[in-house]
N, C-alpha and C positions, 0 to 999 in steps of 0.2 A: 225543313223538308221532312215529309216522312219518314220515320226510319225503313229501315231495308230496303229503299225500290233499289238501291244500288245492286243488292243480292238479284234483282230480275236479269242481270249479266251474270253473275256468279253462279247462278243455280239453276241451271234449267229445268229442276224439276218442278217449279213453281208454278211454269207451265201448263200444267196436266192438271189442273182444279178446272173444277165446271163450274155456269153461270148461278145456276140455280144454287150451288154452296150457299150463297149469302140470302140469310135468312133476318137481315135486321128488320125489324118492325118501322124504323124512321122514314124509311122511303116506300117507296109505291113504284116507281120505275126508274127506267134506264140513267132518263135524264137528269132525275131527282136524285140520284144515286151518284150521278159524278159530280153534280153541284155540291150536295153534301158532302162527299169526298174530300173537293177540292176545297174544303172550307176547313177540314178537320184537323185539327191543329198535329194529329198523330193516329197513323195508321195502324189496327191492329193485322194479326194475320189473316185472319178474315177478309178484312177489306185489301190487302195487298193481292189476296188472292181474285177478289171479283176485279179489280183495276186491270190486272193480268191478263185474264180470260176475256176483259172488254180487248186492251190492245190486241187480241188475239184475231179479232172481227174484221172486217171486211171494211164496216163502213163506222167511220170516225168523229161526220159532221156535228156529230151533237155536241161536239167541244169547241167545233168552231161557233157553234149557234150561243153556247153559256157564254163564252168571251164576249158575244158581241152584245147578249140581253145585260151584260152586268155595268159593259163599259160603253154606253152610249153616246157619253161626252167625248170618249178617246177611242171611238169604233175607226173613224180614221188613221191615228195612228198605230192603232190594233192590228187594224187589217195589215198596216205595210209593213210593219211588221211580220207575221205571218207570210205575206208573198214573200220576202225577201230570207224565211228559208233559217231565221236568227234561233229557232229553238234548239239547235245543239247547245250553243250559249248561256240558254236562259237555264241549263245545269246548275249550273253556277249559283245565279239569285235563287233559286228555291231552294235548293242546298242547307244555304245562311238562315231561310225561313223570314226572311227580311229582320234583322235584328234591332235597326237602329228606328228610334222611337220617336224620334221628331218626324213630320210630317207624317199622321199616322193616315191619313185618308188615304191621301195618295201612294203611298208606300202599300200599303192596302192592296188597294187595286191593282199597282203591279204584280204584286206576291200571287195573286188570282192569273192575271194575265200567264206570266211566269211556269204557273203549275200546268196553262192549257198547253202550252208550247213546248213544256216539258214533255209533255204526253205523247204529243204530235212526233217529236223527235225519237220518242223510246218505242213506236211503233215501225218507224225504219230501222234502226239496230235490230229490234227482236225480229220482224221480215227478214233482214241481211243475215242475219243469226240462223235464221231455222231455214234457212234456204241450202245455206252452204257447208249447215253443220259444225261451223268452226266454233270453238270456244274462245270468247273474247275475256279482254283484259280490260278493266277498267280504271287508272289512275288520279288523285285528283291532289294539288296540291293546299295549305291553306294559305291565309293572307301573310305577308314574309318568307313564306317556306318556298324552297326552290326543290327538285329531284332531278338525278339524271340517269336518262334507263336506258338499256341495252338489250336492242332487238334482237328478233331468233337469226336474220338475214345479215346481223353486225351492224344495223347503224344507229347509232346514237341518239339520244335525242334529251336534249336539258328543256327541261318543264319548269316555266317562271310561274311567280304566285299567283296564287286564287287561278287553274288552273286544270282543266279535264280531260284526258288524254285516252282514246280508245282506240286496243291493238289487237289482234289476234296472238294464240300462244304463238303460233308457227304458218308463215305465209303460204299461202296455195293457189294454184292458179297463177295466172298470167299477167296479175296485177297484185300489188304490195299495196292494201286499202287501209288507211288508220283515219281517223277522227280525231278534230284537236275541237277545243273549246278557250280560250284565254291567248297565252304566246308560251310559245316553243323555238329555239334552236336545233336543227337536223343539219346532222351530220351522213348522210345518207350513202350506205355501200352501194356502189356500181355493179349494175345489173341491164345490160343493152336489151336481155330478152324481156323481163319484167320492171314496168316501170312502177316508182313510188309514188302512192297519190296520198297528200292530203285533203280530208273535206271537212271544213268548217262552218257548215251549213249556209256563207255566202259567197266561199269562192273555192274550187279545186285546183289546186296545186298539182303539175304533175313532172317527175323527174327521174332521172336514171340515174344519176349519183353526184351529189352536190353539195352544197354549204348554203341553207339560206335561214332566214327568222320570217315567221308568220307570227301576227300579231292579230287577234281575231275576235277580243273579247264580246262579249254578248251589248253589252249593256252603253258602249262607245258608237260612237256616229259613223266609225269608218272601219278600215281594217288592211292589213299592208303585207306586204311581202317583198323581201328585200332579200338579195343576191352577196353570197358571198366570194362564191364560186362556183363555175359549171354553169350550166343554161335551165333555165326555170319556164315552164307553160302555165298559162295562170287563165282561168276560165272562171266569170259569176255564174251564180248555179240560180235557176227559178224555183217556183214554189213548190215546185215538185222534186225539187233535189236536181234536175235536169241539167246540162250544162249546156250554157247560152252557143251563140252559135258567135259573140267577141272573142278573141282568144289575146293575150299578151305574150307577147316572148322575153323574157329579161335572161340577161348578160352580165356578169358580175361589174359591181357598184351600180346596178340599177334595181329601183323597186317600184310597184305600182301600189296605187291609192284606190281603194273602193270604196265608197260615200254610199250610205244604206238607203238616201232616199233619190236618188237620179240614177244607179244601177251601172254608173258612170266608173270605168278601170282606167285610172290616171298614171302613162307610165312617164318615171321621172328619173333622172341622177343621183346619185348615191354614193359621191365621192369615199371613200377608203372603209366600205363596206365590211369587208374581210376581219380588218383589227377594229372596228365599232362594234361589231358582234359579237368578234370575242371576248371583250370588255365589257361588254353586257352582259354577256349570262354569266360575267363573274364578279357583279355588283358596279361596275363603273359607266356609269347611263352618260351619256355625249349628246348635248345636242347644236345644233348651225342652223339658226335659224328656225328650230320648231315651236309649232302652236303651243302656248301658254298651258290651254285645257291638257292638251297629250302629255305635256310633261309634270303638271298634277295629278293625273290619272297613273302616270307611271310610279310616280312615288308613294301613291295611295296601297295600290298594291305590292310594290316594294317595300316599306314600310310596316303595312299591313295595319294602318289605321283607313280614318273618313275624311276627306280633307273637300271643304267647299268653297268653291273658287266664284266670286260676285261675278254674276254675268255680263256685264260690265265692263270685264276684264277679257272675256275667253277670245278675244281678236287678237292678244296680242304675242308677240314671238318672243323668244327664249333662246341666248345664245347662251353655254356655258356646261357645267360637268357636275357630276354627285358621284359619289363613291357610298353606298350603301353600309358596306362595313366600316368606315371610319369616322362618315359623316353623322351626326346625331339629327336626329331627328327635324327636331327644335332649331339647328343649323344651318339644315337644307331650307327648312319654309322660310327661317326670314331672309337669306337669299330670293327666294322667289318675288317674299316682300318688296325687299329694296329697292330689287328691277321693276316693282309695278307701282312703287310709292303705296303701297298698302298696309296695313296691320295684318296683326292675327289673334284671333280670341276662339279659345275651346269652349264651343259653346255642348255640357255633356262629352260623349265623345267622340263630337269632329270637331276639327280645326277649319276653321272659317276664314277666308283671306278675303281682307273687302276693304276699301280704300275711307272707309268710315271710320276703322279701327287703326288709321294712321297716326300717329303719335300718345296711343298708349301706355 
């Protein structure tokens, strides 16, 4: 990622640069200016500052028009991307700068994808931002690192890995607004007049004081939200941020399932919700029956390595338990192995699980 765009929350005074500041000779206009941008392996302060002064503008399209001239084989997946509102997330992968060097085309193209969607979503912050005048907070954590922070209003909130979290110093108004990117636990203080909303660019959460886990990552097919305690509103949001006119109600031990490409809020059961979430954000993941993929996914980020699972495999379910602090690494996969009759070979650094590398 660029260095600084984080500071574009931290310092408002980055703000106040004009368009005309940026004097590079490489471009010639508007659009050539964010293409070359979004290609630039590192931004100086110059260009941080014309990026700024574009999100500042009225009108945006010209980064939906680079996504679509660059990714023309993947303009459909592009776009639904884009409708369904996932660039809060895509924080995240630009962030890393795409690090991992196999499949460099593809990985490529994301990393482009990634930086339009970035942009898309920092122009709602900085709108929310200079609307309300509030100085926000930005958290993020890395891959294995967990934090847990403690709102102005008292409520908690543990932030799992590879993780982005945006807060206000201090709530105002009639609504407690925060943005997650990745998964969180909230433990959230009671408030009948103002309710807590989370938005994860594809679903808003909203509540007066509860116990639940949102699981929201950018880069995953779905996204959850599970009840520990107290009652939970759960609404998918359009491309406009807008929240749809489905609404879900959950009840503790119940969560609903949102799938990024049917738009579909799946509510389900959630047997002993409560003590699975507490266990979870303190390294001990539980699963009854979950998708094979979800619970590679979870360890990836737990862990904080790449783990790639033969697709092949991603249908199938996963009963059983990890303890992160006790389990090694190398212990949990070939568990995973055993249940799938699979191997495991680090090819570089990801762990590859693929039923080719059985009996090496």
């Amino acid at each position: 990622m660029p260095r600084g765009i984080i500071s574009v929350f931290d310092h408002p005074s980055l703000f106040t640069s004009f368009l005309y500041l940026y004097k590079s000779p490489i471009v010639k206009d508007i659009k050539n200016q964010l293409s070359y941008l979004l290609l630039k392996e590192e931004w100086n302060q110059e260009d941080r500052e014309w990026m700024v002064e574009y999100l500042n503008s009225n009108d945006i399209n010209l980064l939906r028009e680079i996504a679509k001239e660059q990714y023309d084989e993947d303009i459909e997946k592009v776009q639904q991307i884009l409708d369904k509102k996932l660039s809060a997330g895509i924080l995240r992968n630009i962030h890393s700068r795409i690090q991992v060097k196999r499949k460099i085309r593809k990985l490529y193209r994301w990393s482009f994808a990634a930086a339009c969607l970035l942009l898309l979503f920092s122009v709602g912050i900085y709108r929310n931002y200079e609307r309300n005048k509030i100085p926000l907070k930005v958290v993020f954590t890395k891959p294995g690192e967990t934090k847990m922070l403690l709102l102005s209003d008292g409520t908690q909130v543990w932030l799992s890995p590879e993780s982005r979290f945006i807060y206000p110093n201090t709530f105002t108004g009639n609504e407690r607004d925060v943005s997650l990117s990745g998964e969180a636990f909230f433990q959230v203080a009671h408030n009948t007049d103002r309710p807590f909303i989370v938005n994860t660019g594809t679903l808003r959460t909203k509540v007066l004081g509860t116990s639940f886990d949102i699981n929201a990552y950018p880069d995953r097919k779905y996204a959850t939200v599970i009840v520990g305690t107290g009652e939970v509103s759960v609404n998918s949001t359009s491309q406009n941020n807008d929240v749809t006119d489905s609404s879900v109600r959950l009840l503790p031990n119940q969560q609903v399932v949102y799938t990024a490409y049917n738009d579909g809020l799946r509510k389900e059961n959630f047997p002993d919700a409560a003590k699975i979430l507490y266990e979870r954000r303190n390294g001990h993941l539980e699963y009854n029956g979950t998708n094979i993929e979800r619970v590679t996914e979870d360890l990836s980020v737990m862990y904080g390595v790449k783990i790639d699972l033969a697709s092949q495999l991603n249908n199938y379910t996963y009963y059983g338990d990890f303890n992160i602090h006790q389990d090694s690494l190398k212990s949990s996969l070939k568990v995973i192995c055993l249940t799938l009759n699979a191997g495991l070979k680090k090819q570089g650094d990801v762990y590859v699980i693929d039923r080719k590398f059985a009996g090496d």
